[in-house]
N, C-alpha and C positions, 0 to 999 in steps of 0.2 A: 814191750807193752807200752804204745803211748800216753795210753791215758791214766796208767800208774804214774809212770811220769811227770805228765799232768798232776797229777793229784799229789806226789811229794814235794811236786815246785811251788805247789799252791800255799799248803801246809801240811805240817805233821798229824795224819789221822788218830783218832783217839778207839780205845778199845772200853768201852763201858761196862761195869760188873752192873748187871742189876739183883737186889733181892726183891724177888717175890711175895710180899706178906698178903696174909688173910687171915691174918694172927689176931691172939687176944691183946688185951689194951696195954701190957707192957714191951711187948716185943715185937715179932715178926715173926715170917714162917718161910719153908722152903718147898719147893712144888715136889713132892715127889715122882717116880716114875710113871705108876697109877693114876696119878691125877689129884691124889690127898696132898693135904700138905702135913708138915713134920713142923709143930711149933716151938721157936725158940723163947726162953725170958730175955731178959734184958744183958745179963751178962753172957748169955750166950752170943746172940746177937754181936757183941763187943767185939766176944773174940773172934768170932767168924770175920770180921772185917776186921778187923790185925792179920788173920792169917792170909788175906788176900793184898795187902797193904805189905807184906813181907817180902810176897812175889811179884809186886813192882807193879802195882795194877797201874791205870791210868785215871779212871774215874771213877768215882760210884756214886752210881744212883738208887734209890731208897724209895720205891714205888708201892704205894700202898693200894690195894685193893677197894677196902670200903673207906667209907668219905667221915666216918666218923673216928675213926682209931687217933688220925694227926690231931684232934681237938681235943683232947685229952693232956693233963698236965704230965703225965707219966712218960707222954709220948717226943715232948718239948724234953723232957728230963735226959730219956735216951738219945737225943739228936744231941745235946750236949754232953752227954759222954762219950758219945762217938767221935765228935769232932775234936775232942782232947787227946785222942790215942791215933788221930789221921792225917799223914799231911800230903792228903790228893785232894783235888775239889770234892765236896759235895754238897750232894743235889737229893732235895728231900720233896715228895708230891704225897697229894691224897686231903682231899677236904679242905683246901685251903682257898677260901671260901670270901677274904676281904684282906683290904691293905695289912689289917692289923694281925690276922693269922702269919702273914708274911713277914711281918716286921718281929714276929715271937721266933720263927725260926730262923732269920736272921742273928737277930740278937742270941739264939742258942747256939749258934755256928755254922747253920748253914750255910754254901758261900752260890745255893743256886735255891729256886722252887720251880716244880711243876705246876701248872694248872690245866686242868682239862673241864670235867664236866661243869663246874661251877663260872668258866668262861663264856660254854655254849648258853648258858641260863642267861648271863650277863659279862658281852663281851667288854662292857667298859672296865672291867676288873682287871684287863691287860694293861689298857690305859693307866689305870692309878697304881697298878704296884709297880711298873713301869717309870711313871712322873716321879714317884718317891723314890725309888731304891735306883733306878738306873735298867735301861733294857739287861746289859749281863747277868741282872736277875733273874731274869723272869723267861723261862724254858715254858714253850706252850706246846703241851702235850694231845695229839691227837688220837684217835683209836677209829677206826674205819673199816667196813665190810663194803665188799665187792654186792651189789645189788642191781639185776637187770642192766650189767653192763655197767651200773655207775657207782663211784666208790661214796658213799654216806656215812658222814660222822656219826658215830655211837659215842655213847656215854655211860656210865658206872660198869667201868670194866667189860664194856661191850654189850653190855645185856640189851641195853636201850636205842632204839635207832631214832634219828631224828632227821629232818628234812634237808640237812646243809649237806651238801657236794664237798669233797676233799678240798679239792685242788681253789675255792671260791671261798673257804674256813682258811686253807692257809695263806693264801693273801693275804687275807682280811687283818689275821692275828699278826701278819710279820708288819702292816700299816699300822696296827695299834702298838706297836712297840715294843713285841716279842725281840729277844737277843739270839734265841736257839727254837727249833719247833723236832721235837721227837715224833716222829710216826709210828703210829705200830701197828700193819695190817690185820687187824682177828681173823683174819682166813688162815693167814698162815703161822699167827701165834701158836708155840706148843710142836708143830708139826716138823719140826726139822727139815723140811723139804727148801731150804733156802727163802731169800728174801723174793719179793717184788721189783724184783731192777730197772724196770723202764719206770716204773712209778717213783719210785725215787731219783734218777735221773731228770725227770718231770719236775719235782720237786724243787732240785737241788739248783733248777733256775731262779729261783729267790734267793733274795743277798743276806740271806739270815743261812747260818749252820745248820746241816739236818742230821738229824739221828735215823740209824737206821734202827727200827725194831720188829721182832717175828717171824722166824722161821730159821735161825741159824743152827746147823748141825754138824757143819764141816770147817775145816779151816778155807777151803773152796768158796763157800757161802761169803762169808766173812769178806775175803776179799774179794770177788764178785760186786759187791754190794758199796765196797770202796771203791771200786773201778768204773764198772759198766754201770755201777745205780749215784756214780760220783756223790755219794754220801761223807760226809766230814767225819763222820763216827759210826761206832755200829754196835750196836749192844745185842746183850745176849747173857742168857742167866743158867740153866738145868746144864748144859756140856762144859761148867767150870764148877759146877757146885760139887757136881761129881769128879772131879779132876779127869774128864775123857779127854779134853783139850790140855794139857797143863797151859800155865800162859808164857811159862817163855820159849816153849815149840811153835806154840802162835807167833808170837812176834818174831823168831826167830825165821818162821815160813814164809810172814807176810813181808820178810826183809827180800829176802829171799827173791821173793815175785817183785821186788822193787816198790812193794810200798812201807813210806815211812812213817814207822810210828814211835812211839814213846818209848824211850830205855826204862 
């Protein structure tokens, strides 16, 4: 496979845990099967990321649903207890909203932040947490539905559409001084029917990292998505929350197919 290949000699791919929250204001939540979610408190929360921290994740990222949960001092609290019981990067989004929201989860230990909709409102926000903290800060998060042929950026968790084209948002953010752009098609968010791989491949011609995100269900997907969608990374959250995947048969499979990833 040469564009495994490719892609180990480039670097070592990353496997992203995400949690799902649409939780109340101390914790987070986990999507259930149905489509509910199952809310955790704060100490729950904790351990759930110890027990995946145990089995050698690679990343996690901490994606919040509504824009108000991360403004909350509770919320600053648990990013700081998390980041004292973890030692993989993490990457905390959701309302974060100016330099100085960036600079509280920093200072709690974050060692990444998303921004998305608060971006589309006011793209100079890339600019300055970017100026300040350093691009490796600053992951610019996208969300996008397939529309009459053209993919358009959404906002608050997809609900919202908005006039801006994929492919002319991610430019734009990787010029303002994005380090990382995570995608995540809502067509195929939820559906396990695999990723978007020409769109990501498309993507992944920009000299910034891309995240793959939506629609992973198989260890197939996954690597697919590193291969043929030449994505840096690939996340994925319900087929580990549930242990269907465990993660060292993944990495073990995706070794396997000749892609490298994280021990």
């Amino acid at each position: 496979m040469k564009m495994a290949i490719d892609l180990a000699a480039r670097q070592q791919a990353e496997i992203v845990l995400a949690t799902d929250p649409d939780a109340d204001r101390i914790g987070m939540a986990l999507r259930d099967r149905d489509g509910s979610y199952i809310l955790l408190n704060g100490n729950q929360t904790c351990a759930l990321l110890v027990y995946y921290i145990v089995r050698r994740w690679s990343e996690l990222g901490k994606l919040h649903g509504r824009e108000y949960i991360v403004k909350t001092i509770v919320t600053t609290e648990l990013v700081a207890r998390i980041a004292e019981r973890i030692d993989i990067p993490f990457t905390v989004g959701g309302g974060i909203a100016s330099v100085a929201d960036a600079g509280r989860l920093l200072d709690a230990g974050a060692d990444k932040v998303t921004v998305n909709s608060a971006a589309v409102r006011d793209p100079a926000l890339i600019d300055a947490i970017a100026s300040k903290y350093g691009s490796q800060f600053v992951v610019a998060a996208i969300d996008a539905r397939m529309t009459d042929g053209v993919w358009r950026v959404t906002t608050h968790g997809g609900k919202r559409m908005t006039d801006r084209e994929l492919f002319a948002w991610a430019h734009e953010v990787c010029q303002r001084g994005a380090g990382e752009l995570l995608f995540t098609s809502m067509d195929h968010d939820g559906t396990r029917d695999g990723y978007p791989c020409e769109t990501f491949a498309r993507l992944a011609e920009l000299p910034i990292p891309i995240i793959a995100s939506g629609g992973a269900g198989s260890v197939r997907h996954i690597a697919d998505v590193l291969t043929l969608g030449r994505a840096d990374a690939a996340l994925a959250a319900s087929i580990f929350h549930y242990n269907e995947i465990p993660i060292p048969v993944l990495k073990r499979e995706l070794h396997r197919l000749n892609i490298n990833v994280r021990q």
